[in-house]
C-alpha positions in Angstrom: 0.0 0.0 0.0 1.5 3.2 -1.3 1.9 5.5 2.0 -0.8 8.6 1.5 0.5 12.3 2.3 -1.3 12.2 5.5 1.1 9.1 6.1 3.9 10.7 5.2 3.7 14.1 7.3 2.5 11.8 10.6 6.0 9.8 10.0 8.2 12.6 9.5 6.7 14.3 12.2 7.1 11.4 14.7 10.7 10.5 13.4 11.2 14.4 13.8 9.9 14.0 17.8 12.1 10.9 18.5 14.8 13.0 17.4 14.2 15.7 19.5 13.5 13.7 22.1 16.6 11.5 22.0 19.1 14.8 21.3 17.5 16.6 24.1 19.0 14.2 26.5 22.3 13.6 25.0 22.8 17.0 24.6 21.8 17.9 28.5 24.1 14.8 29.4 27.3 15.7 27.0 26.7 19.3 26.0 26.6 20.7 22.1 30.0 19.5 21.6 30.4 16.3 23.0 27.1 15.0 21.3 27.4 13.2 18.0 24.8 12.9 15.1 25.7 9.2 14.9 25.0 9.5 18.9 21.9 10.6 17.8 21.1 8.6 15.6 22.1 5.6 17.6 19.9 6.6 20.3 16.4 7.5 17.7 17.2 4.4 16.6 17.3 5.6 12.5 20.6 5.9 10.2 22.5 9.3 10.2 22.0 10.0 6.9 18.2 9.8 7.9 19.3 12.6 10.9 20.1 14.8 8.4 17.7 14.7 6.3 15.3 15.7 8.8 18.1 18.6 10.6 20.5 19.4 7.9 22.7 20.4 10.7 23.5 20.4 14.4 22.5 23.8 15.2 18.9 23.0 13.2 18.2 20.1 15.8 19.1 22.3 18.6 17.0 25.4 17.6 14.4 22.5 17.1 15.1 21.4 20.5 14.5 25.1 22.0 10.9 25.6 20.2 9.4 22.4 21.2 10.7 22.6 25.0 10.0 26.3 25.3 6.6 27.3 24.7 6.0 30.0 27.0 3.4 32.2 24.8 0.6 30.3 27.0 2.4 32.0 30.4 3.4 35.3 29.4 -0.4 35.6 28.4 -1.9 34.6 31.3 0.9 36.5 33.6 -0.4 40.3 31.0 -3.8 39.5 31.9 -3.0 39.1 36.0 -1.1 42.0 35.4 -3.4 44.1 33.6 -5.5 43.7 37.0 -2.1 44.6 39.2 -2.5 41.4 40.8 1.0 41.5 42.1 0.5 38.3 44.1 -0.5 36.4 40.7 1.7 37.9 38.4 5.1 36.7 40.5 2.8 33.6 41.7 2.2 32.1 38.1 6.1 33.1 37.0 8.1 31.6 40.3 5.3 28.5 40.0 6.7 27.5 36.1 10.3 28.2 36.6 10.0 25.8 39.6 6.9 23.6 39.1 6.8 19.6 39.7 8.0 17.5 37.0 9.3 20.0 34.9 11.9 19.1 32.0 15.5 19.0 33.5 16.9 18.7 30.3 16.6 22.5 29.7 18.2 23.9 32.9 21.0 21.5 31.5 21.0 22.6 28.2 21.3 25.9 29.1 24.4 26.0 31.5 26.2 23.5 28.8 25.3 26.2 25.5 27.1 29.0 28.4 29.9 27.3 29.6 30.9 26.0 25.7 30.0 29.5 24.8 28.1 28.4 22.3 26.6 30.5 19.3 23.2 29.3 20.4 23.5 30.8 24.4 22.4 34.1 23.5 19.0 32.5 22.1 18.7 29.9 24.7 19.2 32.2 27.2 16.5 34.7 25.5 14.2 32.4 25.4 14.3 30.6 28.8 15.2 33.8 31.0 15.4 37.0 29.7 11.9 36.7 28.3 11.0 36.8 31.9 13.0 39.4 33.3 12.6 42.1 30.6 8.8 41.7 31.1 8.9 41.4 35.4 11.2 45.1 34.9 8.9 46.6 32.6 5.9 45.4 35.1 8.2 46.3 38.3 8.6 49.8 36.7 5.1 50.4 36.2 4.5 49.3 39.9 6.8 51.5 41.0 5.6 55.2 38.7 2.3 54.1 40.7 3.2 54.4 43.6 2.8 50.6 44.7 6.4 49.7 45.1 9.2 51.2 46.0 12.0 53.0 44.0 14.4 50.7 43.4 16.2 49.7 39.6 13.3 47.6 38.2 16.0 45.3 36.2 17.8 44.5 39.0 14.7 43.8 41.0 13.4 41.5 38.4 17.3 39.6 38.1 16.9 39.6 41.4 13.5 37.5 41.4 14.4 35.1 38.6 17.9 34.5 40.5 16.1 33.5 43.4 14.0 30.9 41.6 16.8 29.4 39.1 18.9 28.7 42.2 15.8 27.2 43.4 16.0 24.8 40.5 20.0 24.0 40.5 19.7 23.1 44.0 17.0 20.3 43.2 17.8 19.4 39.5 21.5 19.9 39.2 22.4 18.9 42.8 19.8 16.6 43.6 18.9 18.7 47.1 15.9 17.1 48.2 12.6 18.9 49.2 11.5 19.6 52.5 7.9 21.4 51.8 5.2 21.2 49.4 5.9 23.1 45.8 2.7 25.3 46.9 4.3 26.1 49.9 8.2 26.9 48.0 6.1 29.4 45.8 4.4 31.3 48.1 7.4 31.9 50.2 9.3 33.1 47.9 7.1 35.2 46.1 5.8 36.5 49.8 10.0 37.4 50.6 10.4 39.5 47.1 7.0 41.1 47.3 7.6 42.3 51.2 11.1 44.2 50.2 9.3 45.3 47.2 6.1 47.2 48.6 6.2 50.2 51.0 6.3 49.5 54.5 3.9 50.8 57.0 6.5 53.6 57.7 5.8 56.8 55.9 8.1 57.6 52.7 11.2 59.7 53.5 11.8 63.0 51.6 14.0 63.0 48.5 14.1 59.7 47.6 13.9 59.6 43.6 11.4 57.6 41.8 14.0 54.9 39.5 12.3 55.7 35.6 
């Protein structure tokens, strides 16, 4: 039987997922560099020749890699429409709760730290992609908070480094060196967002004199 085009898309596109799915862990375990097509290959079980005719190139799997394990468009719109409503709470809430949440993907905190330390042409758009997304949007938020009068006036990139720090060393602890842990992830969330949020906001204390609002 002569395979029909509906055939032929759903086996390139599952050949496509084993591969991205096998490369994903041999790059996390070996890095960019130490990770071979025929590794690859080896491990989706299919010929090399048959790796590259699906990813012409390394760099093609990896930026592959990247889109299918990165889909944060679903998050950054439900953290806009939180923070449309200044739902401070929420807005940290939803963003500590994916960087740290049960059962995430290990694989891309790995990937990550191996495209850095190789220095890797790929970094600068793993990094983008995984972090920065986050940060530049928490500053720009932070900032607004901050003309309004809700928190105080501190350097809104710093304050937002400061947040997704706090959270990716939440995740190198558990994931990287296996630090076991010792309250529910509800529980991890909460207190953390509840310790940034408190040296955010105003205190009870009125506002001294001269102190600059950060634009």
């Amino acid at each position: 039987m002569k395979p029909t085009p509906a055939m032929s898309r759903n086996l390139r596109r599952d050949r496509q997922a084993s591969l991205i799915s096998s490369a994903a862990g041999l790059f996390a375990a070996k890095g960019f560099q130490g990770t071979t097509t025929k590794a690859i290959a080896r491990a989706a079980g299919i010929s090399e020749a048959l790796v590259f005719k699906y990813f012409p190139t390394k760099r093609a799997l990896y930026t592959a890699i990247l889109a299918e394990k990165a889909p944060l468009s679903e998050l950054l719109s439900a953290v806009e429409k939180v923070a449309r409503k200044r739902d401070d709470q929420q807005v940290f809430t939803l963003i500590a709760g994916y960087r740290i949440r049960p059962g995430a993907d290990p694989t891309m905190l790995r990937l990550l730290l191996f495209s850095a330390l190789e220095g890797h042409e790929l970094a600068d758009m793993f990094f983008g992609k995984q972090h920065r997304v986050f940060y530049d949007y928490l500053a720009g938020y932070i900032r607004t908070r901050i003309e309004e009068g809700a928190f105080r006036p501190i350097d809104p990139l710093l304050a937002a480094r400061a947040f997704i720090g706090m959270v990716v060393y939440h995740r190198l602890l558990h994931e990287i060196f296996d630090v076991p842990l010792h309250c529910p992830h509800k529980e991890i969330v909460a207190t953390y967002v509840e310790l940034f949020l408190n040296g955010l906001r105003f205190s009870s204390t009125p506002r001294k004199r001269g102190l600059s609002r950060v634009r």
